[in-house]
C-alpha positions in Angstrom: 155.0 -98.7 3.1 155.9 -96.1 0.5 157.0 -92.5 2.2 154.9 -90.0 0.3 154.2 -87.7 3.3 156.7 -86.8 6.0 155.1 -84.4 8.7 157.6 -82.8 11.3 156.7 -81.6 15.4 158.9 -78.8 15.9 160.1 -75.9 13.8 163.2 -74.8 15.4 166.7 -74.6 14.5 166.6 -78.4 14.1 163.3 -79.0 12.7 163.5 -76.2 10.2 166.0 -76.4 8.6 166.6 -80.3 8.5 163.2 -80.5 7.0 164.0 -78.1 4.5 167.0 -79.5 3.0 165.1 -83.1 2.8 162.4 -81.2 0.6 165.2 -80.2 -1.6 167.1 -83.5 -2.3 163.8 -85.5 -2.1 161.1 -83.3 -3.9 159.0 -87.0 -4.6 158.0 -86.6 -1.2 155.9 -83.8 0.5 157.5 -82.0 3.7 155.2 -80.5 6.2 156.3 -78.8 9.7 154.2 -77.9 12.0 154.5 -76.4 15.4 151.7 -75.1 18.5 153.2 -71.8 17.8 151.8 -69.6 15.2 154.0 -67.1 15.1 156.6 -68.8 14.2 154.7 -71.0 11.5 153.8 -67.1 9.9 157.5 -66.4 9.8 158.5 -69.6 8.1 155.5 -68.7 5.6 156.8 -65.0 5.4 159.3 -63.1 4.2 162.6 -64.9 3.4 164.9 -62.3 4.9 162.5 -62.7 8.1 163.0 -66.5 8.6 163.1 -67.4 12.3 166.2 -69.0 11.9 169.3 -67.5 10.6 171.5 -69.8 8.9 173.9 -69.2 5.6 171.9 -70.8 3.0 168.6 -71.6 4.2 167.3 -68.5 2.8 168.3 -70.2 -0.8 167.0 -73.8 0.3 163.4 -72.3 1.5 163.1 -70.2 -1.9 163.3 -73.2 -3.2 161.3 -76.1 -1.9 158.8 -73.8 0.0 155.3 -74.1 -1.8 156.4 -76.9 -3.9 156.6 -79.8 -1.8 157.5 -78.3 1.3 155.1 -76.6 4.3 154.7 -75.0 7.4 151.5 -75.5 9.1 149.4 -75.0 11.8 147.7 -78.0 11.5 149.2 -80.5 13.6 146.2 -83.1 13.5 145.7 -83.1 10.0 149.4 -83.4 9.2 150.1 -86.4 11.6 147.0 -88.4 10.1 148.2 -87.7 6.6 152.2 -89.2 6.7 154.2 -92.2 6.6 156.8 -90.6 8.3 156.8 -88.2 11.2 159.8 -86.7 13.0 159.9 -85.4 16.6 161.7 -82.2 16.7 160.8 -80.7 19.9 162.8 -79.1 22.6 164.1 -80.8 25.5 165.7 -78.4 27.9 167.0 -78.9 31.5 164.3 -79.7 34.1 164.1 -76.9 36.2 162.0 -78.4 38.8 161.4 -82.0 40.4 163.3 -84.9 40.4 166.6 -84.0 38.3 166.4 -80.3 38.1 169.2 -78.5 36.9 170.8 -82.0 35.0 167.9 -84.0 33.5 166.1 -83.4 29.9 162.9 -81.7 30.5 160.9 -84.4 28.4 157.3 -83.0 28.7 157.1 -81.5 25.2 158.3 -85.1 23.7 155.9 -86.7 25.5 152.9 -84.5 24.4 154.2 -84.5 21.0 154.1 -88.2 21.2 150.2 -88.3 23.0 149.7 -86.3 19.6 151.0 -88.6 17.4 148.6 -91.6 19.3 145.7 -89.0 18.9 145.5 -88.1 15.3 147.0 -91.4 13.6 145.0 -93.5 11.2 147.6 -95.8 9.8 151.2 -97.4 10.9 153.8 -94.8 11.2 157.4 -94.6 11.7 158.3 -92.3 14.4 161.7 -90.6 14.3 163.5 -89.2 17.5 165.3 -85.7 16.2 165.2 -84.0 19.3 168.6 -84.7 21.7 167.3 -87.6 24.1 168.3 -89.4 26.8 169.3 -92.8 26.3 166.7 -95.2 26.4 163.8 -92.5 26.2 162.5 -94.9 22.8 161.2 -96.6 25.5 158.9 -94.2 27.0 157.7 -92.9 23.6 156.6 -96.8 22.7 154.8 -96.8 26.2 153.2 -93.6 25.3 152.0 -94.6 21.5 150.8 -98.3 22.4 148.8 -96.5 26.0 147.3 -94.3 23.5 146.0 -95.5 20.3 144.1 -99.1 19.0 145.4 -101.5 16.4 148.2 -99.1 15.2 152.1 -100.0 14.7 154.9 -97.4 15.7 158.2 -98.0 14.4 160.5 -95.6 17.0 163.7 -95.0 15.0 166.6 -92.7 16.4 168.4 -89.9 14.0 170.1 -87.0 16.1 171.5 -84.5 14.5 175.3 -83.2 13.9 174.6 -79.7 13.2 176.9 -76.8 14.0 175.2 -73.5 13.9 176.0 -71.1 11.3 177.3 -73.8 9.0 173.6 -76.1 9.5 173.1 -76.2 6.0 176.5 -77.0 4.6 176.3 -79.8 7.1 173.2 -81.0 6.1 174.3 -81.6 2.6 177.9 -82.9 2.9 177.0 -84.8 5.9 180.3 -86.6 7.5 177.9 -89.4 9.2 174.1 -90.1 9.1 173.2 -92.5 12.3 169.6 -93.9 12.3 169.2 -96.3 15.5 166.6 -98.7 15.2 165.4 -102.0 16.9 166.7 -105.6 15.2 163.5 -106.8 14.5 161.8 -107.3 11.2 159.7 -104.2 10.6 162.9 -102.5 12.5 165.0 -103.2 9.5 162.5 -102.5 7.0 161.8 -98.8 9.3 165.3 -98.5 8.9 165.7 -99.1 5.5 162.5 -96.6 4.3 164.8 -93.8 6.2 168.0 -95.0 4.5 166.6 -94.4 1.2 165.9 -90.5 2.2 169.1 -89.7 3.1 170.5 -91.5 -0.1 169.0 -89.3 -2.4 172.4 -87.1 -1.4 174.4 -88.8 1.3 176.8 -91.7 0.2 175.9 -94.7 1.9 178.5 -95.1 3.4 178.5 -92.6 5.7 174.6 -93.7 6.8 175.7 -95.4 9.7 172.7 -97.7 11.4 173.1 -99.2 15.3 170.9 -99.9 17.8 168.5 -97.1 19.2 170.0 -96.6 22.3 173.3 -96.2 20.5 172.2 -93.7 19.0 170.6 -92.0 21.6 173.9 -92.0 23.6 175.9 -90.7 20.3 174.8 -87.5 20.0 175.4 -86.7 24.0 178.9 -88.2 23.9 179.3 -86.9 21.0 178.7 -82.8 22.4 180.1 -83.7 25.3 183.5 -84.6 23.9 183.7 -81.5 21.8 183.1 -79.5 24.6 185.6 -81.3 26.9 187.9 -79.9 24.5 186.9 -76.2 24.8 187.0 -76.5 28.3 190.3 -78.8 28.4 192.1 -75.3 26.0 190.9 -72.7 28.2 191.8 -74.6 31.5 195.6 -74.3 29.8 194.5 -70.4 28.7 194.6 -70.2 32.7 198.1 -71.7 32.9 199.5 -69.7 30.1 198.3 -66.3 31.8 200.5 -67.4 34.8 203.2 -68.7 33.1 204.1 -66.4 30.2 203.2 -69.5 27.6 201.3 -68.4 24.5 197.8 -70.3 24.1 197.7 -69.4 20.6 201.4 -71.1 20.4 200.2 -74.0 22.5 197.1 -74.7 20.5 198.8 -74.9 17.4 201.8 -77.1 19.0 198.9 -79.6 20.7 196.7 -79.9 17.0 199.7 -80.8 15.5 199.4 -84.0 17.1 197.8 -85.8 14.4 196.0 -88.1 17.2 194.0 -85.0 18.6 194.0 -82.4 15.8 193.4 -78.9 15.5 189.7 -78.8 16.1 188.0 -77.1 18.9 191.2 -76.2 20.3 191.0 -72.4 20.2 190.5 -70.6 23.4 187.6 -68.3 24.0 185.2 -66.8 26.4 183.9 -70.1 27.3 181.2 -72.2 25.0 177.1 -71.5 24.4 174.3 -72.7 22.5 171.7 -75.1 23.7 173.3 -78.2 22.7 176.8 -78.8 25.1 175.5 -77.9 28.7 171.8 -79.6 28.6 173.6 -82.2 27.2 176.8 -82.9 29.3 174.0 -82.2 32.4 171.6 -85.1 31.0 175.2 -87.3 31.1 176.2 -86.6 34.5 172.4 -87.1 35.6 172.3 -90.6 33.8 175.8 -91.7 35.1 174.3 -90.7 38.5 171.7 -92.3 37.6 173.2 -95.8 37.2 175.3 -94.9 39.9 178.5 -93.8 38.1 179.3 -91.2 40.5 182.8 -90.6 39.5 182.1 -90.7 35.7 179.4 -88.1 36.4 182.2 -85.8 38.4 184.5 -86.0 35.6 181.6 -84.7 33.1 180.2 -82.3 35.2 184.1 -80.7 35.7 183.6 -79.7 32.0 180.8 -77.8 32.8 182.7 -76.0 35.7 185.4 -75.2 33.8 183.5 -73.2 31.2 181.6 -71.4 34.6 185.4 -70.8 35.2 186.4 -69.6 32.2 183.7 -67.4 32.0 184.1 -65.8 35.3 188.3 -65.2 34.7 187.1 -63.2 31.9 184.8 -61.0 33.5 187.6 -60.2 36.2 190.0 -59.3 33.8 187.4 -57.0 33.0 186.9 -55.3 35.9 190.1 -55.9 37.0 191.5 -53.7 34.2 189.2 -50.7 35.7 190.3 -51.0 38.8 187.5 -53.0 40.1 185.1 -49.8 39.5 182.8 -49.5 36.2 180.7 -47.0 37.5 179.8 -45.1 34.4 182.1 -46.9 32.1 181.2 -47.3 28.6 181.2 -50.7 26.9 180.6 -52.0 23.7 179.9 -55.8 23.3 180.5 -57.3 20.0 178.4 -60.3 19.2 175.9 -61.2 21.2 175.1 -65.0 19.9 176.6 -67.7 21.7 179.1 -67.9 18.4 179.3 -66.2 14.7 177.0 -66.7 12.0 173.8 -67.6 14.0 171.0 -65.8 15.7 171.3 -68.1 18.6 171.6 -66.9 21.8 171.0 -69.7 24.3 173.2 -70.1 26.8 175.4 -67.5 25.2 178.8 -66.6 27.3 177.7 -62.9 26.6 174.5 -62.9 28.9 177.2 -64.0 31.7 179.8 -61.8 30.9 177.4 -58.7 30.8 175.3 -59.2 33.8 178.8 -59.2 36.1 179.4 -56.0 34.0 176.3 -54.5 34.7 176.2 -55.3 37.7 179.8 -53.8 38.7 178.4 -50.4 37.2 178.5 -50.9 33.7 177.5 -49.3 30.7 177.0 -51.5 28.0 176.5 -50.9 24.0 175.3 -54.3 22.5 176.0 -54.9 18.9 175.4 -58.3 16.8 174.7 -58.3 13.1 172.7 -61.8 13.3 169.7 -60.3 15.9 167.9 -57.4 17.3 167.9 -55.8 20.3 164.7 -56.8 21.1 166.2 -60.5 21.4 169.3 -59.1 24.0 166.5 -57.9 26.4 164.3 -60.4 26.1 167.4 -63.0 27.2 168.4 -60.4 29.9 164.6 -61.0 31.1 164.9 -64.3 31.0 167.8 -64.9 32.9 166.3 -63.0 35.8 168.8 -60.0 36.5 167.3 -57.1 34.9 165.2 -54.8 37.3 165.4 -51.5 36.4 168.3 -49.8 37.1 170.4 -52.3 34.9 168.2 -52.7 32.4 168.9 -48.7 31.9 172.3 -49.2 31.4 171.5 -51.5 28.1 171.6 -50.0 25.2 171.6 -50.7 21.5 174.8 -50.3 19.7 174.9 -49.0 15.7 178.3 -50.4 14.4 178.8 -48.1 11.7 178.9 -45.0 14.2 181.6 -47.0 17.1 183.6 -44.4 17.2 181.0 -41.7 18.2 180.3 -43.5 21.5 183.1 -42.3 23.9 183.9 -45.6 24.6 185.9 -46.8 27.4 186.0 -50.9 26.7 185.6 -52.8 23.5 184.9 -56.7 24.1 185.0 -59.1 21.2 182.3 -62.2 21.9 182.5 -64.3 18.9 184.6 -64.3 15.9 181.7 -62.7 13.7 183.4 -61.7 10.2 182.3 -58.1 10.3 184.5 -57.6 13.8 187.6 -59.7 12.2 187.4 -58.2 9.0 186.7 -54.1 10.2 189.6 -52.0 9.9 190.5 -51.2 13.4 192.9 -48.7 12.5 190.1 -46.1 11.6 189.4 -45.9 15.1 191.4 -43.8 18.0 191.7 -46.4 20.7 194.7 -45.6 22.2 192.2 -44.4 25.3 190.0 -47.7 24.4 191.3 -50.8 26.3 190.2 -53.9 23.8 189.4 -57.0 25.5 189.3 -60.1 22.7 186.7 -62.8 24.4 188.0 -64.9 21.1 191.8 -64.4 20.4 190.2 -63.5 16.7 192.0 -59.8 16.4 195.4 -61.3 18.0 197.1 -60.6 14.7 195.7 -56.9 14.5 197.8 -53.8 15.4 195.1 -52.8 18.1 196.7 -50.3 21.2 195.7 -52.0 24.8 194.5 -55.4 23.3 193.8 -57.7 25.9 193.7 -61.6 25.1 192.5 -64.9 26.6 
C-alpha cells in the first residue's frame, strides 16, 4: 500500500495542527481534515490571523501547505473513501454521566468516528489512534470496524501526541520521541513501517520509537500524569514554604539541580490547566480501579487534589488580603488561558480562581492577549456559576488603558510575555495590592507584590 491520501477526523488543537505540519514535510502526499463542525472547517479555510487555533507558527505552516496539498473539509464520507491513511483525532473528555463519570474517557465521539470509518471505506486502511485513549481501547475500535464493514482490513496503529501548547509547532518539528504502537503481526509491521516513513521525512529515526499498542496507549497517560505530579509535588512545598519562611523560588532551583530530577516543571503556580493532565490522570485512577489497584489509583488521584488545593490556597490569599470582604472591589485578571501563548482555556485555574472571586463580591477586569471576551463568558457559562448578578460583575479589560481602571487587585495567571515584559513602574500601585498566580514578576520592583 502506497500512502497518497491521508484524511484526518478531528480539527482541533491536535488534529490541526499535526496535520498541518505533515503537509509541510511530506508535500508527496495530500492532507485532508475534516470535522462535523462547519464552523470550524470555515475558519481553517479563512483568514490566517482567524485560525481556530492559536499557536506560534502555525499561521506560517498553514500559509504554506494550505491549498497545495493540504485541506479542510466538510466532507467526511468522501475523504475516508479516498485515503490510505486516516487518523482519529477526536475528543475524549471525562464522562460526565453513567458508569465512570467524573474519571473515565468519554469515548462516544471515537466510537462514531470509527462507525464512520466502517461506513464510507472502499479499500484496506490503516487507522491511527491520535486522540488520548485509554489503554486497550484498539480493541474496541477493531470490534467496531470488523461489526461494521464486509471484506475490508483495518490496521489499528497507536501515535499519541507530546505536544505542549503554545510551543505545538516547534514540537512537532524537533520532535524528542515519535511512538507508533502497533500489533506484532505481519501487516502490523508493514502498518507500522508505511507510518515510519512519514515521520522520517523530518524526524531522525532514532527518536521513532515503535512498541506494542497498548504501550503506547498507556504512554501518553503516564506520561501527563507524571509531569503533572511534578506541578502538584512543587506547589504542595509552595504550602510548606509559606509556613516556614523557605523560599520556593530558592527551593526549586536547589531541587532541579539534582541532575536526577532536573529543573523542569518545577516552578510553582496557581495550579495546572488545559485538557490534557486531569482527564488524563482521572482515566488512570479509573483504570487502576478498574483492575483493582485501589491504592495506585489514591496515589494518582492525590495529584489531582493537590492542584484543587493549590488552587483554592490562592483564592484565600485573595480574599484574605481584603479582609474576607470584596464587595465592590476592583480586579484585573491577567491571562485567562490555562498557560501563555495559547488560546486554550480548558480547565484553566483562572475559571476557578474567578468564580470564588465573584462570588465573594468581586469585580473582575479580564484581560488575555491570545482570546476574546466572548470565549471568557462562554467558559463562565459553561462551568455553571454565572446567573446574572455575577455575570454583571465581568467585564472586559483593555491592557493599554490599566491604569485608568481604579483598580484595587492585580492577579497575574500565566506568565504571558506582555505581563513579564510591561514596565510596571509606569503604574501607581502603591494602593494596588499585586497578587503573582506564577512567581513570573518576582524579580520586579512592584509595591504590595504578593507570591506563591
Amino acid at each position: 500500500m502506497q500512502i497518497k491520501n491521508i484524511c484526518c477526523i478531528g480539527a482541533g488543537y491536535v488534529g490541526g495542527p499535526t496535520m498541518a505540519v505533515i503537509a509541510l514535510k511530506c508535500p508527496q502526499i495530500k492532507v485532508t481534515v475534516v470535522d462535523a463542525n462547519k464552523e470550524k472547517i470555515k475558519s481553517w479555510n479563512g483568514p490566517l490571523k482567524s485560525l481556530p487555533v492559536y499557536e506560534p507558527g502555525l499561521m506560517e505552516v498553514v500559509k504554506e501547505a494550505r491549498g497545495r496539498n493540504l485541506f479542510f473539509s466538510e466532507d467526511i464520507a468522501g475523504n475516508i473513501e479516498n485515503s490510505e491513511m486516516i487518523f482519529m483525532a477526536v475528543n475524549t473528555p471525562t464522562k460526565k454521566e453513567g458508569d465512570g463519570a467524573g474519571m473515565a474517557a468519554d469515548l462516544s465521539f471515537v466510537e462514531s468516528c470509527a462507525k464512520d470509518i466502517a461506513k464510507f471505506s472502499r479499500s484496506d486502511k490503516i487507522v491511527i489512534e491520535k486522540s488520548t485513549l485509554p489503554v486497550r481501547t484498539a480493541e474496541k475500535i477493531k470490534e467496531i470496524l470488523k461489526e461494521n464493514s464486509k471484506n475490508i482490513h483495518f490496521e489499528i496503529l497507536s501515535n499519541p501526541e507530546f505536544l505542549a501548547e503554545g510551543t505545538a509547532i516547534n514540537d512537532l518539528f524537533k520532535s524528542n520521541r515519535v511512538l507508533i504502537g502497533g500489533d506484532d503481526t505481519k501487516t502490523g509491521k508493514k502498518a507500522i513501517k508505511k507510518l515510519v516513513e512519514i515521520y522520517s521525512n523530518w524526524i531522525p529515526k532514532e527518536k521513532i520509537l515503535t512498541t506494542n499498542v497498548w504501550s503506547s496507549e498507556l504512554a501518553k497517560l503516564a506520561s501527563n500524569a507524571m509531569l503533572a505530579q511534578r506541578i502538584s509535588s512543587i506547589n504542595s512545598l509552595s504550602a510548606l514554604c509559606q509556613k516556614t519562611g523557605a523560599n520556593i523560588g530558592e527551593l526549586s532551583i536547589a531541587i532541579g539541580s539534582d541532575q536526577r530530577i532536573g529543573p523542569h516543571f518545577l516552578q510553582p503556580s496557581v495550579g495546572f490547566g488545559g485538557s490534557c493532565f486531569q482527564k488524563d490522570i482521572l482515566n488512570l485512577v479509573y483504570l487502576c480501579k478498574n483492575y483493582g489497584l485501589n491504592e495506585v489509583a489514591e496515589y494518582w488521584h492525590q495529584v489531582i487534589k493537590i492542584n484543587n488545593h493549590q488552587r483554592d490556597r490562592f483564592a484565600r490569599k485573595i480574599i484574605k488580603h481584603f479582609d474576607e470582604n470584596l464587595k465592590g472591589k476592583k480586579i484585573a485578571i491577567l491571562g485567562w488561558a490555562f498557560k501563555e501563548r495559547t488560546n486554550d482555556s480548558r480547565e484553566s485555574s483562572s475559571i476557578y480562581i474567578c468564580k470564588k472571586l465573584l462570588k465573594n463580591g468581586a469585580e473582575l477586569f479580564i484581560h488575555d492577549p491570545n482570546l476574546s471576551f466572548e470565549k471568557v463568558i462562554e467558559d463562565i457559562d459553561q462551568h455553571r456559576f454565572s446567573n446574572d448578578e455575577l455575570v454583571k460583575d465581568v467585564n472586559p479589560l483593555d491592557f493599554n488603558k490599566i491604569s485608568e481602571y481604579n483598580l484595587e487587585g492585580i492577579v497575574l495567571m500565566n506568565n504571558e510575555h506582555l505581563y513579564l515584559n510591561f514596565d510596571w513602574k509606569k503604574l501607581d500601585l502603591d494602593n494596588i495590592l499585586f497578587f503573582d498566580g506564577r512567581n513570573g514578576l518576582k524579580d520586579h520592583e512592584i509595591p504590595n507584590h504578593i507570591c506563591l
